[in-house]
SEFINU-749686 format. One record per residue (C-alpha): residue in three letters; x, y, z; residue number from 1. Coordinates in nm, 4 decimals, decimal comma. Layout:
<doses>
 rest        x        y        z  nr
  ALA        X        Y        Z NUM
...
</doses>
This chain:
<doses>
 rest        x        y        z  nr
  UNK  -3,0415   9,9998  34,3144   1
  UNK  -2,9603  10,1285  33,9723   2
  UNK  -2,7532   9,9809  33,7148   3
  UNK  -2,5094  10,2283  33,4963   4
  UNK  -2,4500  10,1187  33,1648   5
  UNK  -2,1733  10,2648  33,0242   6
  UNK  -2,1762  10,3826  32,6870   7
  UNK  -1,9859  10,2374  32,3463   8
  UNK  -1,6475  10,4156  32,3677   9
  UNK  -1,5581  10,6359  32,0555  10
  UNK  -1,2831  10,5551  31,8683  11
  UNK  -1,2908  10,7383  31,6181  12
  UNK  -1,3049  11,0376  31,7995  13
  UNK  -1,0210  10,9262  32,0445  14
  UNK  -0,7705  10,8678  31,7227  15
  UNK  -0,9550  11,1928  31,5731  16
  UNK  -0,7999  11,3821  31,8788  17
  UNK  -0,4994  11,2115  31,9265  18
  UNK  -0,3892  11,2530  31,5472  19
  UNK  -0,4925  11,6237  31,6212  20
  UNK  -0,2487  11,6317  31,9112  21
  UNK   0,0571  11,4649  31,7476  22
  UNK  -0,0048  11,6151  31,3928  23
  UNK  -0,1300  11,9183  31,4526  24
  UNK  -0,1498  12,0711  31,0830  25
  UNK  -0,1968  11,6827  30,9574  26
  UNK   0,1605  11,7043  30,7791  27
  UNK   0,2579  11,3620  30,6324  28
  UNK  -0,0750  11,2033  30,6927  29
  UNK  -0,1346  11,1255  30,3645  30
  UNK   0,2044  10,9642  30,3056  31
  UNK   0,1041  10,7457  30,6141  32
  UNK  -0,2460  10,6507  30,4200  33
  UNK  -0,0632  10,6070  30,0774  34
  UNK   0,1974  10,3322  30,2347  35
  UNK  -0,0978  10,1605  30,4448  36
  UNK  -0,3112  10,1621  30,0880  37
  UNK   0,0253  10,0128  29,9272  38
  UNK   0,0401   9,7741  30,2226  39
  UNK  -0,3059   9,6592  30,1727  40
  UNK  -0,2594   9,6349  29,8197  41
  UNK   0,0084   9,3512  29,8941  42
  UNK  -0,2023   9,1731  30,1267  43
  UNK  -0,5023   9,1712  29,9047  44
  UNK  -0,2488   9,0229  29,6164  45
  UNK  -0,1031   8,7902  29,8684  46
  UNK  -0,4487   8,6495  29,9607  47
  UNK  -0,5528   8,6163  29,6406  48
  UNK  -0,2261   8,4094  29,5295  49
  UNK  -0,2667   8,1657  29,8699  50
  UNK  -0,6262   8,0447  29,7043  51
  UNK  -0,4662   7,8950  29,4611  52
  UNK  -0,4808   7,5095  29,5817  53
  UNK  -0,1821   7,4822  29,3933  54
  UNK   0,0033   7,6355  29,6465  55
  UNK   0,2327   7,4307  29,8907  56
  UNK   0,1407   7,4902  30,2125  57
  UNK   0,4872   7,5740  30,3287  58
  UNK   0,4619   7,8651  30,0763  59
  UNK   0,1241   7,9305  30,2486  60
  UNK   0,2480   7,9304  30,5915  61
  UNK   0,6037   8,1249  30,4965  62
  UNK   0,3286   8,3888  30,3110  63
  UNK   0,1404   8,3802  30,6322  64
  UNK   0,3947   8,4425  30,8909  65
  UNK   0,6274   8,6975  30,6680  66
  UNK   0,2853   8,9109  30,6374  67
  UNK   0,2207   8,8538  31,0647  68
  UNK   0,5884   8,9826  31,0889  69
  UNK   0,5047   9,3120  30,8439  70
  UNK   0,1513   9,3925  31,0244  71
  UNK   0,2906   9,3572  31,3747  72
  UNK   0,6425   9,5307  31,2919  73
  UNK   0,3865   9,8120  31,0963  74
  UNK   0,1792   9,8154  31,5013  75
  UNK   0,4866   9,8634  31,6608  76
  UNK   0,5791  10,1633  31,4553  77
  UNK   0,2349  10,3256  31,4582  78
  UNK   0,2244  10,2547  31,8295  79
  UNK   0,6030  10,4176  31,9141  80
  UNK   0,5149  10,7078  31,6500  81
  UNK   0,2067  10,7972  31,7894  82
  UNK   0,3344  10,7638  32,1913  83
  UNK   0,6691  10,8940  32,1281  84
  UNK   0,6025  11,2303  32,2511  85
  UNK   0,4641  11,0989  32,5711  86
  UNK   0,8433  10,9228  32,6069  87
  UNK   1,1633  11,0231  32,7524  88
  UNK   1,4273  11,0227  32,5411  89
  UNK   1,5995  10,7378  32,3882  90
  UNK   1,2767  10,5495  32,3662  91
  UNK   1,0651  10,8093  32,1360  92
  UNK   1,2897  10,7511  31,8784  93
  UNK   1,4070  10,4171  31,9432  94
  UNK   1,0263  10,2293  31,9194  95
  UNK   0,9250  10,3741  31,6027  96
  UNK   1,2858  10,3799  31,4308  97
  UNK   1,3660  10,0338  31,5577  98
  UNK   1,0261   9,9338  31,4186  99
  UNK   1,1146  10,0648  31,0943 100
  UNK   1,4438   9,8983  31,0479 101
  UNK   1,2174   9,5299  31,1168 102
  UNK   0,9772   9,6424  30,8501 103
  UNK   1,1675   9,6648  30,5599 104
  UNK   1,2848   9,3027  30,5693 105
  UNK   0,9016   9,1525  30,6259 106
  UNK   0,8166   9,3658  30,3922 107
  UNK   1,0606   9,1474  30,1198 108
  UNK   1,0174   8,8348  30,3234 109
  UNK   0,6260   8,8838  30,2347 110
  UNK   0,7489   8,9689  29,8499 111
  UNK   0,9409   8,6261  29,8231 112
  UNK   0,5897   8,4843  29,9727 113
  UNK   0,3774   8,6005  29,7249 114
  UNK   0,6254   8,5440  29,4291 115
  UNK   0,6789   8,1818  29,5238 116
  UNK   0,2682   8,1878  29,5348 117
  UNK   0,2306   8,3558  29,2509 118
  UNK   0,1063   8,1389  28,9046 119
  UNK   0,4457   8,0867  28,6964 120
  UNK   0,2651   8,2787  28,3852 121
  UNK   0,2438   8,6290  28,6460 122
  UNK   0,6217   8,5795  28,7765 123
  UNK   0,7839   8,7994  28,5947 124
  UNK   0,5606   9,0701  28,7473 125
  UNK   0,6117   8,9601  29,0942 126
  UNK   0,9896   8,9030  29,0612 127
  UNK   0,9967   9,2586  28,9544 128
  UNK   0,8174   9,3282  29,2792 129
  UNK   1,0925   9,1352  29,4674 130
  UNK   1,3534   9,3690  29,3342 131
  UNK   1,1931   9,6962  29,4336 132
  UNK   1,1418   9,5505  29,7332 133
  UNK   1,5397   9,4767  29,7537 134
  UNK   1,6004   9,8334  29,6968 135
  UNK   1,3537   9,9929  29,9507 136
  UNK   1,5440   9,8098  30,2471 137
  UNK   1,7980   9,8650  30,1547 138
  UNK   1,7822  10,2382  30,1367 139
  UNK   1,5608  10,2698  30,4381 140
  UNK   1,7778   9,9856  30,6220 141
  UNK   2,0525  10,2721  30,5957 142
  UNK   1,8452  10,5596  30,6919 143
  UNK   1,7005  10,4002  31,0124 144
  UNK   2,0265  10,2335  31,1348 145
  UNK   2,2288  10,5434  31,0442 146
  UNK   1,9369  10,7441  31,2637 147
  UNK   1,9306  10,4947  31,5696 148
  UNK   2,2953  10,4368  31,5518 149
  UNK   2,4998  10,7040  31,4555 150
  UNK   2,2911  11,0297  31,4548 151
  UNK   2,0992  10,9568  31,7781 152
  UNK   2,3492  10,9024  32,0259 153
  UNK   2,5073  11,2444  31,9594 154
  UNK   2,1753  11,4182  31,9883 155
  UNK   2,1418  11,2119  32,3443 156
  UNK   2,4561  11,3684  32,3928 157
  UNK   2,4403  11,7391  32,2856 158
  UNK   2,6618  11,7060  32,0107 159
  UNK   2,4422  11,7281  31,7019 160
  UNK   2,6379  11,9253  31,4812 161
  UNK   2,8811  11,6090  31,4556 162
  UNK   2,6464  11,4600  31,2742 163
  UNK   2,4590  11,7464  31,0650 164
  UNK   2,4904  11,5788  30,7243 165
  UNK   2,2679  11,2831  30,8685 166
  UNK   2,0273  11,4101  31,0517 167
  UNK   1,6660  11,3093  30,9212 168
  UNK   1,4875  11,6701  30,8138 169
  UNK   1,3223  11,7954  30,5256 170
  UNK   1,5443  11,8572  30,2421 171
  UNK   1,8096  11,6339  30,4191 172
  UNK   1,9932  11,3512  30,2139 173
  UNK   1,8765  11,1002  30,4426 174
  UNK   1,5342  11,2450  30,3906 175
  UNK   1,5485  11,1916  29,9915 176
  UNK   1,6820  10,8594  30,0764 177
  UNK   1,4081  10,7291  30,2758 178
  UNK   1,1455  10,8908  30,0446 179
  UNK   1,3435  10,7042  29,7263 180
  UNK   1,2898  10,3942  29,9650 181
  UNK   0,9483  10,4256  30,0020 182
  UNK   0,9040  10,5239  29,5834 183
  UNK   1,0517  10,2073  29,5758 184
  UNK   0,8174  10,0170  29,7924 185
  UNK   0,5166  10,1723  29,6678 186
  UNK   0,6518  10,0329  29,3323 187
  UNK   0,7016   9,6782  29,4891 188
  UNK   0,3273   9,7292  29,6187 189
  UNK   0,1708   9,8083  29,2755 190
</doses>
């Protein structure tokens, strides 16, 4: 009797192929990397700040659990974008856009974190961070609900054009909103 032992899976390759199926020409896949690098950026500051043992630890744990909310709302998105097409309509737009509306307040929820953790002679920089993070949900906040609430059900129900002005395309004003959002968060990030 022989034993098969199955080989290490490839993971790379798997998200190689399935970015290559949903993004065929790799459009917006740097804009994906920049916001994860920005993301990343505010985790690294945020850990740094929560060694400080001056730190209360119910600024630690608020810290903690507003970045837990960002990272898992961030899955969810990257999940629903990247299964969406596999979907049946509402659901490939409601995952990822729902997802995105959660985002933007963890994403100032984890700003007030690291403020409150920050050392009072740095504060000014992190309130300014706290600000631009105001200002990115609350454009996005009115891109996503205006997409999931108002422009989606008339695409669900084949009447589009009653909507035209908002629907989310390039060169749209919903588009330049979203993209002054994410200036803004990228900003909040830095």
């Amino acid at each position: 009797m022989h034993m098969q032992v199955l080989s290490e899976p490839d993971v790379a390759g798997l998200l190689d192929r399935l970015m290559a199926e949903v993004l065929p020409s790799r459009r917006g896949l740097a804009a994906w990397r920049a916001l994860l690098r920005s993301h990343a950026t505010v985790m690294r500051q945020l850990d740094a700040a929560v060694g400080h043992a001056s730190v209360p630890s119910s600024v630690r744990r608020f810290g903690f659990w507003s970045a837990m909310a960002t990272a898992i709302t961030y899955a969810v998105f990257l999940v629903g974008y990247f299964i969406g097409s596999y979907l049946r309509p509402p659901w490939d737009i409601a995952i990822p856009v729902a997802a995105s509306i959660l985002i933007a307040p963890s994403f100032v929820l984890l700003t007030v974190g690291i403020h409150y953790a920050t050392p009072e002679s740095k504060r000014i920089w992190s309130h300014a961070a706290m600000a631009f993070a105001l200002l990115y949900a609350a454009f996005v906040s009115i891109v996503y609900v205006t997409w999931l609430f108002v422009v989606e059900p008339h695409v669900l129900n084949h009447s589009r054009s009653a909507v035209a002005p908002f629907v989310f395309k390039r060169g749209s004003f919903v588009q330049m909103l979203d993209g002054l959002g994410y200036t803004y968060m990228s900003l909040a990030s830095a």
